[in-house]
VOGU-3710 file (C-alpha; in Angstrom, 3 decimals, decimal comma):
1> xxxxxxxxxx> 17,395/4,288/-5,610  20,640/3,852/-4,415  20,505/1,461/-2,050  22,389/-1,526/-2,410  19,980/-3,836/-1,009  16,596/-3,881/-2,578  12,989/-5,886/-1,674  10,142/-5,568/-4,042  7,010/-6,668/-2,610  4,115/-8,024/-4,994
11> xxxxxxxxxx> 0,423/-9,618/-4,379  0,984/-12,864/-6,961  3,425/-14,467/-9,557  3,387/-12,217/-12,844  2,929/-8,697/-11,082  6,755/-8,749/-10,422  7,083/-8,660/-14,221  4,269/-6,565/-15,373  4,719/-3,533/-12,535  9,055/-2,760/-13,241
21> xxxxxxxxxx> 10,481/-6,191/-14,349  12,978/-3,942/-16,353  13,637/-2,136/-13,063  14,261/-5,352/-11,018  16,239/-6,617/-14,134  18,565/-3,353/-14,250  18,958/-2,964/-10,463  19,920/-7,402/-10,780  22,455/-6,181/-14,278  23,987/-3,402/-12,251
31> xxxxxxxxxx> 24,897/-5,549/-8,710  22,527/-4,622/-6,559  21,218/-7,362/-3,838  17,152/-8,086/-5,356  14,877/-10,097/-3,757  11,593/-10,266/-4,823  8,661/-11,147/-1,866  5,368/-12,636/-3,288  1,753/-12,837/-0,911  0,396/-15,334/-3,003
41> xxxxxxxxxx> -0,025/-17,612/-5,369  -1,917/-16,613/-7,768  -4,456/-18,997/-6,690  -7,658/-17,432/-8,222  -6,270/-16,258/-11,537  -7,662/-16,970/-14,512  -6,029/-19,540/-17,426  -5,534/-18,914/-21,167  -7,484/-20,932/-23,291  -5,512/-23,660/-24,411
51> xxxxxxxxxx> -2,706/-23,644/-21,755  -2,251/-26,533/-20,177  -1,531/-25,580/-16,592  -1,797/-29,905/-15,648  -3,581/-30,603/-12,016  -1,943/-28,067/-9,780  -2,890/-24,301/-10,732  -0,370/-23,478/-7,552  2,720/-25,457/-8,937  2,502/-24,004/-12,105
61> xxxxxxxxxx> 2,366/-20,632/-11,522  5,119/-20,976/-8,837  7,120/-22,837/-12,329  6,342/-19,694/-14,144  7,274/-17,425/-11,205  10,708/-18,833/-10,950  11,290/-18,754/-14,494  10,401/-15,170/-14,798  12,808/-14,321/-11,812  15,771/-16,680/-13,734
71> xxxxxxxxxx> 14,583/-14,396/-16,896  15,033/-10,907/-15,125  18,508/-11,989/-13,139  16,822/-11,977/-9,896  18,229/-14,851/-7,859  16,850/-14,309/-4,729  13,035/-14,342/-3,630  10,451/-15,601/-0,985  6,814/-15,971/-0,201  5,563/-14,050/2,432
81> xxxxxxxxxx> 4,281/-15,550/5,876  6,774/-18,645/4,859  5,180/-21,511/6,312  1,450/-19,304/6,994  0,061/-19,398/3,470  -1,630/-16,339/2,250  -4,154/-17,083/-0,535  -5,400/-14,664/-3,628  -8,296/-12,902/-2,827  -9,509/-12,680/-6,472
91> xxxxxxxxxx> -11,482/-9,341/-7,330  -15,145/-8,280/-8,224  -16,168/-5,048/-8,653  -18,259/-3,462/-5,631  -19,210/-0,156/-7,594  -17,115/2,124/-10,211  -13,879/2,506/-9,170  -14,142/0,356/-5,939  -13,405/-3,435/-5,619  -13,498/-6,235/-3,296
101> xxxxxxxxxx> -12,330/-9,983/-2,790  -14,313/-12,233/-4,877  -17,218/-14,248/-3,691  -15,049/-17,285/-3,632  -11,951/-15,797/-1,259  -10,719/-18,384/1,317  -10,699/-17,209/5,002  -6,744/-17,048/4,338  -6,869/-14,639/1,552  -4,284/-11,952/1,543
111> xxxxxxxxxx> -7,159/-8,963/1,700  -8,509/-10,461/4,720  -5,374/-10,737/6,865  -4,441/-8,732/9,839  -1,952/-6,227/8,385  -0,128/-6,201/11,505  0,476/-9,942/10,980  1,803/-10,006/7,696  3,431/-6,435/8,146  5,397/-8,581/10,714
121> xxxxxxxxxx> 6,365/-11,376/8,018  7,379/-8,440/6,145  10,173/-7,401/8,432  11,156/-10,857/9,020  12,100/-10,909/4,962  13,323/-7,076/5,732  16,118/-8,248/8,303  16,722/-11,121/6,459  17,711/-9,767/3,313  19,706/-6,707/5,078
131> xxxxxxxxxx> 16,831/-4,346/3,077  17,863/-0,828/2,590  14,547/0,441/0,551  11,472/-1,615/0,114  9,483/-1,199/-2,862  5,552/-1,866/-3,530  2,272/-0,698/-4,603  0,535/2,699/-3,642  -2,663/2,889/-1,969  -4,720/2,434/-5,968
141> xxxxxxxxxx> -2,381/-0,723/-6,559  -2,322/-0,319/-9,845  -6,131/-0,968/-10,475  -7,422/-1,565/-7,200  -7,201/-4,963/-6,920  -7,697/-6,149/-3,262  -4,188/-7,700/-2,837  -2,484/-5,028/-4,484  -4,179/-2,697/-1,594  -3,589/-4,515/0,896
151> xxxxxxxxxx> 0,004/-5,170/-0,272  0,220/-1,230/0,193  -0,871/-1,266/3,705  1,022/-4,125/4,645  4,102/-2,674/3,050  3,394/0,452/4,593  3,555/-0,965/8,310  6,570/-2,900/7,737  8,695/-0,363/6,146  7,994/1,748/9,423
161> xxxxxxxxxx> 8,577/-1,213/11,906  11,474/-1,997/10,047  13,000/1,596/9,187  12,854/0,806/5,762  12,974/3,873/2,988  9,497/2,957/1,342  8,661/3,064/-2,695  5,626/3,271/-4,183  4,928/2,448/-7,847  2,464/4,728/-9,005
171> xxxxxxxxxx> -0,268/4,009/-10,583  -1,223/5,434/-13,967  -4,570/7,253/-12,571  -2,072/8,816/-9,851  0,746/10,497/-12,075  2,016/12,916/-12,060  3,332/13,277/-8,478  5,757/15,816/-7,340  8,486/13,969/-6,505  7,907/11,056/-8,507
181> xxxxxxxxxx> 10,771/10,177/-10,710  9,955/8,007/-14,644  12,583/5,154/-14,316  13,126/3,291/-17,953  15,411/1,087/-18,730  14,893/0,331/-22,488  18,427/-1,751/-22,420  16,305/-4,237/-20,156  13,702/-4,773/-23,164  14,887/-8,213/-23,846
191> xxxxxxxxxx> 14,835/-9,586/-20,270  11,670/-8,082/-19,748  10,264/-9,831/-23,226  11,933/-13,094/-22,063  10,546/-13,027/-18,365  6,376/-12,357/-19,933  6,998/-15,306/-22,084  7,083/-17,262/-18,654  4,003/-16,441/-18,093  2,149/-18,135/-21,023
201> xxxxxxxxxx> -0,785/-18,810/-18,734  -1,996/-15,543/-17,466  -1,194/-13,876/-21,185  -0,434/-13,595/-24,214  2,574/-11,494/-25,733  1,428/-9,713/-29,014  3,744/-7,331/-30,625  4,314/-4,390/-28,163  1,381/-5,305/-25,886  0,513/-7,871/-23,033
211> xxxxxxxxxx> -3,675/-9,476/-23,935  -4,366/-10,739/-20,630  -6,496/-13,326/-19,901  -9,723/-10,986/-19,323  -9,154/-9,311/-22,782  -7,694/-6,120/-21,408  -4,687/-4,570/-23,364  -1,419/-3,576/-21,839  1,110/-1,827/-23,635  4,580/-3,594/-22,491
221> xxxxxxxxx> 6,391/-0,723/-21,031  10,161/-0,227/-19,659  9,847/2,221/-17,130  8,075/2,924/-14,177  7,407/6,380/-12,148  8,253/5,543/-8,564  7,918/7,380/-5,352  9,238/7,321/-2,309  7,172/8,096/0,494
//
């Protein structure tokens, strides 16, 4: 990771925070050029009981999204596709292991989109931000959630139209990988605390973990093992 010129590529507003905020947030502390590219909205994620999120789900979590970026020291961000909209695909489980878009995906949704299409928005973003390395999901996505996969693939493509130095953040079911290098930043613990407070409506901060809105547990974690392809 030393290129001075950095995109990180995520499916919706949070996932820049939960997969290596403290690695966007030490790359931003140490004067490298971050931008942070999002697919989506967030359109079909859940709410927190009790969080008032007001008539438009959309503004919101774009509110919380820039917040989190202010939080981390990343100045610098975009939506992919610009003025094309690509919507959350939401998730269901198909069978064990395997899932799909939910029931309710628009025609729009991110999982649904020609990857050679948005791989091409990609680059746009590449050349505009002068990207030396792009960095994004690996083919699990973390826990297999549609947009996270097809953030992979689309990343994949436009990292080789662009002749871009891909990185994949593995996930946990994947390590260890030769090659892979553990990247913490424990002096980022702060930011990262500050930027998951943005996100009041997707979580809850408890101690040392992240209680998302589906009850699952996440221990809040400084580093990430990345890999470049």
């Amino acid at each position: 990771m030393n290129a001075e010129s950095v995109v990180f590529f995520h499916a919706h507003p949070d996932d820049e925070t939960l997969s290596g905020g403290a690695l966007l947030a030490a790359l931003a502390a140490a004067g490298r050029r971050v931008a942070v590219v999002t697919a989506t909205r967030g359109e079909q994620g859940g709410v927190v009981s009790g969080v008032d999120v007001g008539s438009d789900l959309v503004a919101h979590r774009e509110r919380e999204r820039s917040a989190a970026l202010a939080a981390l020291g990343v100045t610098v961000d975009a939506w992919l596709g610009g003025e094309r909209r690509y919507t959350d695909s939401g998730m269901r489980w198909i069978r064990p292991g395997v899932a799909g878009p939910a029931a309710q995906a628009a025609p729009d949704c991110l999982s649904g989109a020609p990857v050679a299409q948005a791989a091409a928005d990609l680059v746009d973003l590449l050349r505009r931000f002068d990207a030396q390395a792009l960095v994004s999901y690996d083919a699990v996505g973390g826990y297999h959630h549609p947009d996270h996969v097809a953030c992979h693939r689309i990343a994949r493509a436009a990292a080789q139209a662009a002749g871009v130095p891909r990185f994949e953040l593995l996930s946990p079911e994947v390590v260890p990988v030769d090659g892979a290098q553990w990247l913490d930043h424990p002096e980022q613990r702060d930011r990262l605390l500050a930027a998951l407070h943005c996100y009041p409506s997707q979580f809850r901060v408890v101690a040392d973990e992240i209680v998302h809105v589906g009850g699952q547990h996440q221990s809040i974690d400084t580093g990430v093992w990345l890999f470049r392809t």
